[in-house]
Structures are given as structure tokens and as C-alpha cells.
C-alpha positions as CSV (number, residue, x, y, z in Angstrom):
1,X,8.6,69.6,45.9
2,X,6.2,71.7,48.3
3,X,2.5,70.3,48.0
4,X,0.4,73.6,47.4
5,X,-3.0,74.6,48.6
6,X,-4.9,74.7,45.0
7,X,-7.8,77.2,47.4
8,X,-5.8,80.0,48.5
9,X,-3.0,79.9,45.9
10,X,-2.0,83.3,44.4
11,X,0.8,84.7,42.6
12,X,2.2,88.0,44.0
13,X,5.2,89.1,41.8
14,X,7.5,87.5,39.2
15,X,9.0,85.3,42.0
16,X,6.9,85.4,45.0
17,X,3.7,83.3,45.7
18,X,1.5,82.5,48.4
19,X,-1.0,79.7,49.8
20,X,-2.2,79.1,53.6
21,X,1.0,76.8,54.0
22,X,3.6,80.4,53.8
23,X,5.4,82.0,51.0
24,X,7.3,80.7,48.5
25,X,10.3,82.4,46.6
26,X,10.5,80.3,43.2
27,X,8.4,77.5,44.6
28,X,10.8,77.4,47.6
29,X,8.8,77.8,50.6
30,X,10.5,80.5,53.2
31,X,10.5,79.0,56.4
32,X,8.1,80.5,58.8
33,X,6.2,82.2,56.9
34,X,3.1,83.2,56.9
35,X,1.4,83.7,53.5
36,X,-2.1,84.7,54.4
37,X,-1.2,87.7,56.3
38,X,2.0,88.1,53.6
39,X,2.4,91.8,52.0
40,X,4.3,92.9,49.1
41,X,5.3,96.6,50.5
42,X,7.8,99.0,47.9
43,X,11.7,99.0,48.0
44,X,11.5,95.4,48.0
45,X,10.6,94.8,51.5
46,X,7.8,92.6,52.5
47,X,6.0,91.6,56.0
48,X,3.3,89.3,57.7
49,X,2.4,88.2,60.7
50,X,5.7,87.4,62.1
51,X,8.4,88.5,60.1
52,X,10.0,91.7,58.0
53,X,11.6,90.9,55.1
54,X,13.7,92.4,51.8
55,X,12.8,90.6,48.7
56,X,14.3,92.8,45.9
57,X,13.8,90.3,43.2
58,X,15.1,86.3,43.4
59,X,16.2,86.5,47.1
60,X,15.1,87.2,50.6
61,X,16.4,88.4,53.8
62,X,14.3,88.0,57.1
63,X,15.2,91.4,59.0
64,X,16.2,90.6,62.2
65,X,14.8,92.6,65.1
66,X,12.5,94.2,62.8
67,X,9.4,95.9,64.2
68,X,6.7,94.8,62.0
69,X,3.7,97.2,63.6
70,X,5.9,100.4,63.1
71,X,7.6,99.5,60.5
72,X,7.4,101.1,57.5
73,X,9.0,102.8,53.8
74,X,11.4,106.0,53.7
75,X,11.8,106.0,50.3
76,X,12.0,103.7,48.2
77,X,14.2,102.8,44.5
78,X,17.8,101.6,43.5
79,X,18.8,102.2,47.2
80,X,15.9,102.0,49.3
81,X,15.1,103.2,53.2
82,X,12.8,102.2,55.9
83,X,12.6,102.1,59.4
84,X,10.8,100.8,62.5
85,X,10.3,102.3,66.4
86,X,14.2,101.4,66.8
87,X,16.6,100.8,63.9
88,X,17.0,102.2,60.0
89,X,17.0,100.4,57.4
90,X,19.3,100.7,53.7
91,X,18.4,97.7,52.0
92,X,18.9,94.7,53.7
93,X,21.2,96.4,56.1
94,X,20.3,97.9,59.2
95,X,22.0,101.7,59.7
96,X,24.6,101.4,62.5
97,X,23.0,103.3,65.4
98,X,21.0,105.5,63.6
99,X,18.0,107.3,65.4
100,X,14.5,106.5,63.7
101,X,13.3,109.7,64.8
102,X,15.8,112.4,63.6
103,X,16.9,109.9,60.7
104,X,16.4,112.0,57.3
105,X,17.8,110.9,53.7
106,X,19.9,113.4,51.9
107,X,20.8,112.1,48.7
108,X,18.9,108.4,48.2
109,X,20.9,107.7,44.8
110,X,24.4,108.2,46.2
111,X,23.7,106.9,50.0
112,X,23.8,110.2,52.0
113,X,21.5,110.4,55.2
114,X,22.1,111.6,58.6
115,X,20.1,111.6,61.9
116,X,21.1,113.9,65.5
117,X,24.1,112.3,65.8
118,X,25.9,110.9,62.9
119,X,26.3,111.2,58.8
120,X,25.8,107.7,56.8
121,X,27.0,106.9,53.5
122,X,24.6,103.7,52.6
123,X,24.3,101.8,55.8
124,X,27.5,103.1,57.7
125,X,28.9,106.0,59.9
126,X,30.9,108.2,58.3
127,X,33.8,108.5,61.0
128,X,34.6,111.8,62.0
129,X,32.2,113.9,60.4
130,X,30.4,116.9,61.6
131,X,26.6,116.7,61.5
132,X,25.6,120.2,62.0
133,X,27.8,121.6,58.7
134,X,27.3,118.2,56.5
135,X,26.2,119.4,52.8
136,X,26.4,117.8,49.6
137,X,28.1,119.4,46.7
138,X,27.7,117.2,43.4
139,X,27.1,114.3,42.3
140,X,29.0,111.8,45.2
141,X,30.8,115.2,46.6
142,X,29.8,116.2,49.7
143,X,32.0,118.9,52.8
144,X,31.6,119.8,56.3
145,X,33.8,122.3,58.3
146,X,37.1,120.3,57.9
147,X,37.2,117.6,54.7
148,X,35.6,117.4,51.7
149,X,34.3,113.6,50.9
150,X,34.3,111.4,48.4
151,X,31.6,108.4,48.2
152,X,31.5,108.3,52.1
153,X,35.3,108.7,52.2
154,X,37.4,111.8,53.2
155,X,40.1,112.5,50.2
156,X,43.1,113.5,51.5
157,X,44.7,115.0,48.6
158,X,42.4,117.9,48.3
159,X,43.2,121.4,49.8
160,X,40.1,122.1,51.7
161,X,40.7,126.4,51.7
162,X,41.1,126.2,48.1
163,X,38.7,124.0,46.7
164,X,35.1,124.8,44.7
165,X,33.1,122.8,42.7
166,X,33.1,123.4,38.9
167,X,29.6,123.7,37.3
168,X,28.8,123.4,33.9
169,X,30.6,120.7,31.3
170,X,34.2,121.3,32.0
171,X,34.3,117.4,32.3
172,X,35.5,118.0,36.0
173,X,33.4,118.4,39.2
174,X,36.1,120.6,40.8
175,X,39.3,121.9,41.9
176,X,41.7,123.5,44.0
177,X,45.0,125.4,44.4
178,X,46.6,122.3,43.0
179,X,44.3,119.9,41.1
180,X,41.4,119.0,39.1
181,X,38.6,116.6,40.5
182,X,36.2,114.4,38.3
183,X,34.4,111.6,40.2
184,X,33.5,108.1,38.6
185,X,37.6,108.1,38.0
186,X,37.7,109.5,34.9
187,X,39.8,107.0,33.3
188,X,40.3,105.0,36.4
189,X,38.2,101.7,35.6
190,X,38.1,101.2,39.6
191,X,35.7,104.1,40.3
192,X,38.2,106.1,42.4
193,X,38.2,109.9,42.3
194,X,40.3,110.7,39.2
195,X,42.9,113.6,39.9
196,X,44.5,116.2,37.3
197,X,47.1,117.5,38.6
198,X,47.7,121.3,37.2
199,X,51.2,121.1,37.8
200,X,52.4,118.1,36.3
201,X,49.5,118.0,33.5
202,X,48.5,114.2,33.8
203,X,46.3,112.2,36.0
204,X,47.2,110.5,39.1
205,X,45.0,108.3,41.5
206,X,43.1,108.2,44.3
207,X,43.8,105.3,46.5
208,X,41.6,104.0,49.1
């Protein structure tokens, strides 16, 4: 059991408390930390003296690397941002190469942000992807000049000419010369991108 300091004992959050001796996560003292400098920020993330940290409820993770004098909150909610002088954040994760400068969110809930150089869904590139002609279309739908993508993921099946989104309560998000589109899956317990085909009148599925 970690003796406590009775003087500059103070509870934080549901989890997190603090003494001169460091932080403690359910009584479990992190190791190296410092809890008289220690700051609850939003998102879940958390600093002091020494260290960055995401502490989103029951668990922590030191950010490695992490800038703690420019460091601060994007945004902040089920998926949260921030960033430092020289990485991104999503979470717990750090964006692959993303530019702190340029970086911008597009669509927090379904992971879509982009920077000068690259497109990320949550805390990874999206391969192949033009930056300049990126938009989103609905819910996890999103296009640029050659594919139209599905939760980070080009979907192959779908005509790029021909396809619109649907607005409205259809019960489908869109369609081309060939099928119908409803993300979540429809019926498809998985979460894939469930596909009516107008043809054969009966859903198939999207495979990644």
C-alpha cells in the first residue's frame, strides 16, 4: 500500500488523486510522477512537470515524446485531439507524420482530419488519398477525385461516375448505377458497409 501525505492530499477525479509523493490512479501511484505540479486538462489528457499523459477514466498512458510547454487540446470528446510543437495526437495515439501546424480536424466523431500532406482516419494515413479534393459526404462517407471511402477505407465496389448520396430517410446513404449504400451494415452485425444490389434485389457484403 502507498503511505500518503495526509497535508497535500487531494482528490482530482473519480480515479485520480494527488499528494507531494506523485499521482495515483486507484491508489496506485504512477511512477514518476509528479503530483504537485499534476493537471487534469479535457479529452482525458493530463500533464506535470515531467510528463504528458491520457487518462480517460481507469487507465493511463505516459505520451512518449510529448512536449509538455506546447502542448495542448484540439478538441476534445468521444475521440479526442491535441497536439504539441511536433506530433498530433488522437487519443492515446500519436498521428503518423502529421504536421502540427497545418493539422485541422474534419469530422471529430467519425475520425476525419487532414494536415498539408496527408488525410487521417483516427490516428492513421489514409493511403493514396488526395488532400486537396478530400470532402466528407455523410455520416462515415467521405470522396476525393478518384474513390469514394468508407470509414478510412476505399470501397471498391462502388462506381465512382455514378454515385450520389441519398438525403432524406430512404434508409440508405446512397447509390450508384448499380447499387444501394447504407453504412453501419445495415443488417451486417460486423459494421461493414451494407450493399443492395438493384439488380439482384438482396444484400451482399462488403469485405475488408
Amino acid at each position: 500500500m502507498n503511505l500518503r501525505d495526509p497535508h497535500t492530499f487531494k482528490v482530482i477525479s473519480e480515479f485520480i488523486t494527488i499528494d507531494k509523493l506523485g499521482v495515483y490512479l486507484q491508489n496506485k501511484l504512477i511512477p514518476n510522477s509528479d503530483g504537485l505540479s499534476f493537471k487534469l486538462l479535457d479529452g482525458g489528457y493530463a500533464v506535470d512537470r515531467d510528463q504528458v499523459y491520457y487518462i480517460p477514466t481507469n487507465f493511463y498512458i505516459v505520451l512518449k515524446g510529448a512536449d509538455k510547454e506546447t502542448f495542448e487540446i484540439v478538441t476534445s470528446g468521444f475521440v479526442s485531439y491535441a497536439k504539441d510543437k511536433n506530433q498530433v495526437y488522437c487519443n492515446e495515439h500519436s498521428i503518423e507524420r502529421a504536421d502540427p501546424s497545418s493539422f485541422r480536424i474534419l469530422d471529430s466523431l467519425n475520425g476525419y482530419s487532414k494536415d498539408k500532406n496527408h488525410v487521417y482516419h483516427h490516428y492513421a494515413i489514409m493511403k493514396d488519398t488526395d488532400v486537396n479534393s478530400f470532402q466528407l459526404l455523410k455520416y462515415d462517407l467521405a470522396k476525393d477525385n478518384k474513390s469514394i471511402f468508407y470509414r478510412g477505407l476505399p470501397v471498391k465496389e462502388i462506381d465512382y461516375e455514378s454515385f450520389k448520396v441519398i438525403e432524406g430517410n430512404s434508409g440508405y446513404d446512397g447509390e450508384d448505377k448499380n447499387n444501394y449504400y447504407r453504412s453501419g451494415g445495415g443488417t451486417h452485425d460486423d459494421g461493414s458497409l451494407g450493399i443492395w444490389s438493384k439488380e439482384k434485389e438482396k444484400w451482399l457484403k462488403r469485405e475488408f
